[in-house]
C-alpha positions as CSV (number, residue, x, y, z in Angstrom):
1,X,-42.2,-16.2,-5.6
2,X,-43.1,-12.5,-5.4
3,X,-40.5,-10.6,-7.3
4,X,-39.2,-7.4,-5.8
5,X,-38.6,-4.2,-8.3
6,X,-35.6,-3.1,-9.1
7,X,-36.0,0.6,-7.8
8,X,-37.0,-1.1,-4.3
9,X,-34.0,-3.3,-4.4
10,X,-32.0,0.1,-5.0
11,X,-33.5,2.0,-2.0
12,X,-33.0,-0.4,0.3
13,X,-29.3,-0.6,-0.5
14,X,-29.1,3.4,-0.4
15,X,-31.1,3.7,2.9
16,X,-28.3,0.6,4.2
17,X,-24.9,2.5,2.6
18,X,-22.6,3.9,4.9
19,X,-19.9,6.0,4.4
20,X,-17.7,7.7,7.4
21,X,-14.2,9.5,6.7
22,X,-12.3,11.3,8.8
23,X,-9.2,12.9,8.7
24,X,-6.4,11.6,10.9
25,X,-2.8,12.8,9.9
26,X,-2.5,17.1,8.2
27,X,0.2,18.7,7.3
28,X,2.8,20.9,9.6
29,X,1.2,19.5,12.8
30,X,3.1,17.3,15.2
31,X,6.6,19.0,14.7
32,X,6.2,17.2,10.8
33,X,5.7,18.8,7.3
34,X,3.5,16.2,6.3
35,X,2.3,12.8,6.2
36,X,2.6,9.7,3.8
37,X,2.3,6.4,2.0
38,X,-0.4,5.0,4.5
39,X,-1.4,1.6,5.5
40,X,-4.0,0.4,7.4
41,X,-4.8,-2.8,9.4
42,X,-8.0,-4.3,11.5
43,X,-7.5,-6.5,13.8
44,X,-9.5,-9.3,14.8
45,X,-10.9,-7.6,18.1
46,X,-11.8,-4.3,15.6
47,X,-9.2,-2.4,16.5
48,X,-8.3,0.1,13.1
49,X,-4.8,0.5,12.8
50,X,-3.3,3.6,10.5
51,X,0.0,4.1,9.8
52,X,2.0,6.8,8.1
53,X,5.6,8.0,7.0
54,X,5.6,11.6,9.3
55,X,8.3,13.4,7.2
56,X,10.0,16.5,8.3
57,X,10.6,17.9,5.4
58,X,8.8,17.6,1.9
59,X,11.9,17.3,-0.5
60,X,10.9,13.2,-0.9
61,X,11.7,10.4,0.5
62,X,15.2,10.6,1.8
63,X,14.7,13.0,4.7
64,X,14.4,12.7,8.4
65,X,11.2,10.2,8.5
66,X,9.3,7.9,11.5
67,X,6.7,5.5,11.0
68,X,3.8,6.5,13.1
69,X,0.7,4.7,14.2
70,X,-3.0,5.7,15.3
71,X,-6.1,3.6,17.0
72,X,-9.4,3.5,17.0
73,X,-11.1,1.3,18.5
74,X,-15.1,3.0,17.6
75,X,-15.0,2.2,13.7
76,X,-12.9,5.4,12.8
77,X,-14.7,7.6,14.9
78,X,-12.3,8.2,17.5
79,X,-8.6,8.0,17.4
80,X,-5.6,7.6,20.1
81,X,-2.9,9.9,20.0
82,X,0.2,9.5,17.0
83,X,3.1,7.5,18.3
84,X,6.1,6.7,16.8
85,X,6.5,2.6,16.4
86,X,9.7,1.9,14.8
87,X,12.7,3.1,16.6
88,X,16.3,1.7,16.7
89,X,19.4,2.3,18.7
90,X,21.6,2.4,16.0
91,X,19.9,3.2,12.8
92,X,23.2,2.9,10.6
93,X,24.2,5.1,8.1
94,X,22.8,7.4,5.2
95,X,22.5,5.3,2.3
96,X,24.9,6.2,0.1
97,X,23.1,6.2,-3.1
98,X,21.0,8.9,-1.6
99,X,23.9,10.7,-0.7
100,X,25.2,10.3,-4.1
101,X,22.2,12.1,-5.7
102,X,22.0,14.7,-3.2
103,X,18.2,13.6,-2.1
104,X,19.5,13.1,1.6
105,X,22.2,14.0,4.0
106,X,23.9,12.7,6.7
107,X,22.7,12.6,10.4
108,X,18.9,12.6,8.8
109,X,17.2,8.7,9.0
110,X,14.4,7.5,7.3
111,X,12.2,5.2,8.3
112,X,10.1,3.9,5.2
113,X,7.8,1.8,3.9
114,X,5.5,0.2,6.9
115,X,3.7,-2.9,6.1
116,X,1.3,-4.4,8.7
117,X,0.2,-7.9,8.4
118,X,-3.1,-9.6,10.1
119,X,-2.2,-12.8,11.9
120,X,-5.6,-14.1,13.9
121,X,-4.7,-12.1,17.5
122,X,-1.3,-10.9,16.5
123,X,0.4,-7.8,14.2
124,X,3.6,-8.3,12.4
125,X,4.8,-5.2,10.9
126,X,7.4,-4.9,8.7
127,X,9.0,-1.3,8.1
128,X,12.8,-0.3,6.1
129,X,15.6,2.4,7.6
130,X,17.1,4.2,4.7
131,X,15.9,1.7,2.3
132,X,18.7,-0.3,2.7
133,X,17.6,-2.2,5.6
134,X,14.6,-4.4,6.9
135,X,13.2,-5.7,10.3
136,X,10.2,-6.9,11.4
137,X,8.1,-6.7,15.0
138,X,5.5,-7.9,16.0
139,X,2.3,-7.4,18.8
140,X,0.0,-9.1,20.7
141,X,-2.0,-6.5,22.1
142,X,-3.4,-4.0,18.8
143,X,-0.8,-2.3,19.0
144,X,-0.3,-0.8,22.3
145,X,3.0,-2.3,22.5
146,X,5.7,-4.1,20.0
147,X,8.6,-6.4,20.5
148,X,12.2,-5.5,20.0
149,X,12.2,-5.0,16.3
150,X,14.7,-8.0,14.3
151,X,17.1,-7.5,11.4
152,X,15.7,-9.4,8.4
153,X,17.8,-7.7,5.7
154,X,19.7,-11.0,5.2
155,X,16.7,-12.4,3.3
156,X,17.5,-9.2,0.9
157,X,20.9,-10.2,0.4
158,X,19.7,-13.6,-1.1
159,X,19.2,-11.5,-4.0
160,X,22.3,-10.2,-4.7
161,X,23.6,-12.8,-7.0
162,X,20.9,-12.3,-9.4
163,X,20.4,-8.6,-8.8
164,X,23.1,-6.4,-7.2
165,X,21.0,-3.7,-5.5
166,X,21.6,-0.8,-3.3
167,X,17.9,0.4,-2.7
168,X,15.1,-2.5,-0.9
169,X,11.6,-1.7,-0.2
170,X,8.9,-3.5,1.5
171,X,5.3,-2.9,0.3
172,X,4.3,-0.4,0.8
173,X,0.7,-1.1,2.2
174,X,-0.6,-4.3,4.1
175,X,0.9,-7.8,3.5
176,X,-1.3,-10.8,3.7
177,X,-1.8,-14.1,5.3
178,X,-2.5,-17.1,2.7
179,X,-4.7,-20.0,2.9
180,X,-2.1,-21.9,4.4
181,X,-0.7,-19.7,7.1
182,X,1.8,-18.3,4.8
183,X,2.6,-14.5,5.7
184,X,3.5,-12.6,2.1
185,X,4.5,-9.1,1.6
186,X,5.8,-7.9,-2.0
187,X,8.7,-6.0,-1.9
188,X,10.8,-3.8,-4.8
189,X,14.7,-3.2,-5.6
190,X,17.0,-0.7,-7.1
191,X,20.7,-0.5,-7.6
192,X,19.8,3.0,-6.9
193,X,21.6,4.3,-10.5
194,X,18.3,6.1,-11.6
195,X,15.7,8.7,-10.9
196,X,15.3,9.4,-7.5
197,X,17.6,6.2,-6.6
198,X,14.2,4.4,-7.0
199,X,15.4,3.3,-10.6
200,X,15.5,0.9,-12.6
201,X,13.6,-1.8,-10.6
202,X,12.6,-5.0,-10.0
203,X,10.1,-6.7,-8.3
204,X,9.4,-9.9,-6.2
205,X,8.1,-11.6,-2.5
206,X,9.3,-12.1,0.6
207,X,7.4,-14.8,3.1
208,X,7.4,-16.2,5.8
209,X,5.6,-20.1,7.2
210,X,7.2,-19.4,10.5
211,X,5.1,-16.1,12.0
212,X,7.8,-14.3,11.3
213,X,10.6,-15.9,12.5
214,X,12.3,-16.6,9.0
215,X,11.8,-15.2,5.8
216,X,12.4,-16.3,2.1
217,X,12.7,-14.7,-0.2
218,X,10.3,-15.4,-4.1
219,X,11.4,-15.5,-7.4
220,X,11.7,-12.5,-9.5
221,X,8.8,-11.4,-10.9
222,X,9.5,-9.1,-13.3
223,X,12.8,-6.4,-13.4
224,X,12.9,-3.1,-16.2
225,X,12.8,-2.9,-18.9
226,X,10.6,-5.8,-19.3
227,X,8.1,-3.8,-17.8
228,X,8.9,-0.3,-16.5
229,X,10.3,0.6,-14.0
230,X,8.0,-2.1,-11.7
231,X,7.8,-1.1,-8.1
232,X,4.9,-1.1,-5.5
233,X,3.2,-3.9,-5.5
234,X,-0.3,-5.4,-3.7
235,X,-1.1,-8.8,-3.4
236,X,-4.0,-10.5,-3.5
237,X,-5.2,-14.4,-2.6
238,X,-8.0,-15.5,-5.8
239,X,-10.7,-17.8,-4.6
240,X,-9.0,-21.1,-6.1
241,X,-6.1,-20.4,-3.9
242,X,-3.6,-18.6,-6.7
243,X,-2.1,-15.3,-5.7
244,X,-2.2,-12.7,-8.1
245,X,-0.1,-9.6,-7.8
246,X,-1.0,-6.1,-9.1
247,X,2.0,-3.8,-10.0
248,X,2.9,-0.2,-10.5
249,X,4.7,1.0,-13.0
250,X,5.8,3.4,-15.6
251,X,5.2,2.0,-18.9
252,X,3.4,3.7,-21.8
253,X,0.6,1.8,-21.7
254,X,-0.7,3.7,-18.0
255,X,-2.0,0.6,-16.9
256,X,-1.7,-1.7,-14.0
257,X,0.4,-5.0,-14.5
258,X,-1.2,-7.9,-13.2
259,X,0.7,-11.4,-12.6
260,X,-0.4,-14.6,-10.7
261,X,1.3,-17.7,-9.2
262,X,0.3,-20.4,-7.6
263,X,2.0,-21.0,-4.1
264,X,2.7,-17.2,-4.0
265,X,6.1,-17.2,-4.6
266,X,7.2,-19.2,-7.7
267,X,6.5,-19.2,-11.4
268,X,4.9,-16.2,-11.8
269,X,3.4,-15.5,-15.5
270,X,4.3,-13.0,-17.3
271,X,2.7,-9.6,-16.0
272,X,0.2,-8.3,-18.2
273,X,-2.0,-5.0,-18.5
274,X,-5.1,-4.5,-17.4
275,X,-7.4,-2.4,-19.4
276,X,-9.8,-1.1,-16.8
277,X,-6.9,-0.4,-13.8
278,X,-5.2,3.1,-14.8
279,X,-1.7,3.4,-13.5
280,X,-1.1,7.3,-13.1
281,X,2.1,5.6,-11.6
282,X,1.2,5.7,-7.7
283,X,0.6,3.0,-5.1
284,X,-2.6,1.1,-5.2
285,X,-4.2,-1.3,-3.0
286,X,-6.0,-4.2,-3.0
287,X,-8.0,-6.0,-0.9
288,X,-9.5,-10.2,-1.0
289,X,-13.4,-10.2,0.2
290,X,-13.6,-13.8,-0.6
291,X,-15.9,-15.7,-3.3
292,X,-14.1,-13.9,-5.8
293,X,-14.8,-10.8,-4.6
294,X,-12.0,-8.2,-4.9
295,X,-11.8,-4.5,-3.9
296,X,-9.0,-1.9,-5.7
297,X,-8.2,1.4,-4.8
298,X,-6.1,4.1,-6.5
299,X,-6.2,7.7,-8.0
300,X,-8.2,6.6,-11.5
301,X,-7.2,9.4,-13.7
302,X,-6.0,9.4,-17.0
303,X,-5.9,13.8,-17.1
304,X,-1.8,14.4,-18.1
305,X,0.1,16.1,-15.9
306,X,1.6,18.4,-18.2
307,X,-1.0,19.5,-21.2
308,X,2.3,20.0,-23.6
309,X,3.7,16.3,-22.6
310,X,-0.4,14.1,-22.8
311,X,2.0,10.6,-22.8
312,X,3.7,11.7,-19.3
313,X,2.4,10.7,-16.0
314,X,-1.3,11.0,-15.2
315,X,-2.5,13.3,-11.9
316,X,-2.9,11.5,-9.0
317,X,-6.0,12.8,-8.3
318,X,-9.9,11.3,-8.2
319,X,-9.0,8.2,-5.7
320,X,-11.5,5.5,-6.1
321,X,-12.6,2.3,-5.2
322,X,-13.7,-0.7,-7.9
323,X,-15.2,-3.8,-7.5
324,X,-14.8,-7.3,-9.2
325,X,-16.7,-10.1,-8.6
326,X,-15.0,-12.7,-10.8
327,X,-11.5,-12.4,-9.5
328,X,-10.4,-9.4,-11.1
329,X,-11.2,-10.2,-14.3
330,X,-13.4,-7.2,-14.7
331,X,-14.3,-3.9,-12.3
332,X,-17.9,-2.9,-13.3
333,X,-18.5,-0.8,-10.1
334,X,-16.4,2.0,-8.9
335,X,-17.2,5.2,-6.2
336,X,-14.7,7.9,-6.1
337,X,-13.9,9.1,-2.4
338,X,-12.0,12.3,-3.5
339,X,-12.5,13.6,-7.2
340,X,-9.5,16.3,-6.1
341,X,-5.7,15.5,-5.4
342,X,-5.4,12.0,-4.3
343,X,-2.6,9.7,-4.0
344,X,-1.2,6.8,-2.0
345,X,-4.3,4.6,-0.8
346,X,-4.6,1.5,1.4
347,X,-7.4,-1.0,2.3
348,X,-8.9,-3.2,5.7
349,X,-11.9,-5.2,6.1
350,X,-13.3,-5.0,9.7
351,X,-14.8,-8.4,11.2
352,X,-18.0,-6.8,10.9
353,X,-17.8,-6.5,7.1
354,X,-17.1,-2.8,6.8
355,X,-14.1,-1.6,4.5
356,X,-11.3,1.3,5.4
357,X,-9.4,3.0,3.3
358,X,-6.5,5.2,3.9
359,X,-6.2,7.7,1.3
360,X,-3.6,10.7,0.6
361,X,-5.9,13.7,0.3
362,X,-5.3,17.8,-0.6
363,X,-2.1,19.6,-1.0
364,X,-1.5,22.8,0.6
365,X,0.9,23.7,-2.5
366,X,-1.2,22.1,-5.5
367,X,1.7,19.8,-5.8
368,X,0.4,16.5,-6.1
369,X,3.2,14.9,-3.6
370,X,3.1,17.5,-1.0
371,X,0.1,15.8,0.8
372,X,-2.3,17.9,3.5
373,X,-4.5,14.9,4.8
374,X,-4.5,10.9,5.4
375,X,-7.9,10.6,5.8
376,X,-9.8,7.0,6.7
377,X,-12.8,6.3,4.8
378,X,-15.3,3.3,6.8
379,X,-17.9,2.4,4.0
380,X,-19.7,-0.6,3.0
381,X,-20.4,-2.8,0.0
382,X,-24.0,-1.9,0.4
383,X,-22.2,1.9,-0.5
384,X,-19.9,0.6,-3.1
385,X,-22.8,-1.2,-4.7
386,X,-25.8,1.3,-4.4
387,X,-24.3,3.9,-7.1
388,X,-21.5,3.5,-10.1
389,X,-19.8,7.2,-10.4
């Protein structure tokens, strides 16, 4: 067999790459001050689904907030006009823990934490009002249209005997669809008595093995101070069948917490760190290619915030995206899509084989959480593979 050389092997991957980003959500247009925590979805027809938190205001995540949703059916070229997906009659009231730390006030609702899910032809989407409450819809049709969105905050309050919380959170991110039909979507709790009402935390799954219908809710996975502060959380389905879970949070070590269970809700083990994922303490993503093949995306940086304070929180800046091959075991290949301020991130595969990723991009302040762009990357793994940054 005639062997090919290596440097052959490499231009053919780098004439093949293909990297397309565009920017799809800025900051003060559409009536909002900017745009956040993405999540993205493909559908089975192609159809690229982004989704964003449109804030009014950029004091955090307590203020007047809708979940809004943009289409492309061209790869990411072109995109539909922003809509607004999740709207309910009554909304209910402030959440009082918000109102107790002065991050909110009443009359403002917000509408947080979208999470689409990928079921064959249909969408489920999940999405919080005032992190207090949860409901699910669902569509047939990519998106153009959604059913009546249902209450499922009652799976929440299956919790409450083991954890008395005021603060729920689905996500954020896309959920996924198991081997056996299983719909999973990690979710996060607070009794709301901390930082930002966000603290402490624990974590676990809800599911659903009725499209939707019902939901159950997991065991606990892990709750502070066993690990800090644990809160959004990305799943994953390993190529024996396991699902692993890969955790934010705020320990020491800056690192991401990994955990795996078998049927995706029960027994999990005991979350451990991973030595090549850096947790600057932001939302990551993750994304199953199959054969052991796993995609991760967040802002790798390990630069301190504050020079005077090196063991406080990293920058969320230099968002990049690693590959594994043995199941996340190790990440030897990694491109960076913005070395700059870069935050919340979110991953698809299209049924063509390329990848999206939603990232949070730019700041029009230099702060960090003050976010200018979502912007959609559409690359492929001959890109991820043909250079390691």
């Amino acid at each position: 067999m005639k062997m090919i050389p290596l440097a052959a092997i490499l231009v053919a991957c780098q004439a093949a790459a293909q990297l397309h980003q565009a920017n799809i959500f800025e900051a003060g247009q559409g009536g909002y001050a900017h745009y956040r925590v993405p999540a993205i979805a493909v559908s089975s027809r192609g159809t690229v689904m982004a989704f964003a938190e449109a804030r009014k205001n950029t004091r955090g995540d307590w203020g007047t907030q809708d979940i809004m949703l943009r289409r492309s059916r061209d790869r990411a070229v072109t995109w539909d006009a922003p809509r607004i997906i999740a709207r309910l009659d009554q909304p209910g009231p402030k959440n009082p823990v918000a109102l107790a730390q002065k991050l909110g006030v009443e009359g403002e609702v917000t509408y947080n934490n979208v999470v689409p899910i990928v079921d064959g032809g249909t969408l489920h989407v999940l999405f919080c009002v005032e992190y207090a409450r949860c409901y699910w819809m669902q569509s047939s049709d990519d998106g153009e249209t959604f059913s009546r969105p249902v209450d499922i905050t009652p799976v929440f309050e299956k919790f409450r005997k083991e954890y008395d919380w005021k603060v729920i959170a689905t996500g954020p991110g896309h959920g996924i669809k198991l081997k056996n039909g299983r719909l999973l979507v990690p979710v996060w709790l607070s009794d709301g008595t901390g930082g930002h009402a966000h603290r402490p935390s624990i974590v676990s799954v809800i599911y659903s093995g009725t499209q939707g219908k019902s939901w159950q809710r997991g065991d606990v996975v892990v709750r502070h101070p066993e690990l800090k502060n644990p809160s959004e959380t990305v799943a994953v389905q390993l190529s024996g069948g396991r699902v692993m879970l890969n955790i934010r949070n705020e320990s020491p070590e800056h690192r991401r917490a990994i955990s795996t269970s078998a049927d995706g809700a029960t027994a999990w083990s005991k979350p451990v760190f991973h030595p090549e994922l850096v947790e600057p303490i932001c939302m990551g993503s993750i994304l199953g290619l199959g054969s052991g093949r796993i995609v991760f995306a967040n802002p790798d940086s390990n630069e301190p915030r504050d020079a005077a304070r090196p063991e406080g929180n990293f920058k969320r800046q230099n968002v990049s995206v690693k590959l594994s091959n043995d199941d996340g075991k190790t990440w030897p290949v990694k491109r960076v899509l913005e070395p700059g301020i870069s935050g919340y991130t979110d991953l698809a595969a299209g049924p063509d084989g390329s990848m999206y990723c939603i990232y949070e991009r730019g700041s029009p302040s230099g702060v960090n959480t003050t976010i200018r762009y979502l912007t959609v990357a559409r690359f492929n793994l001959q890109w991820l593979m043909s250079r390691v940054d």
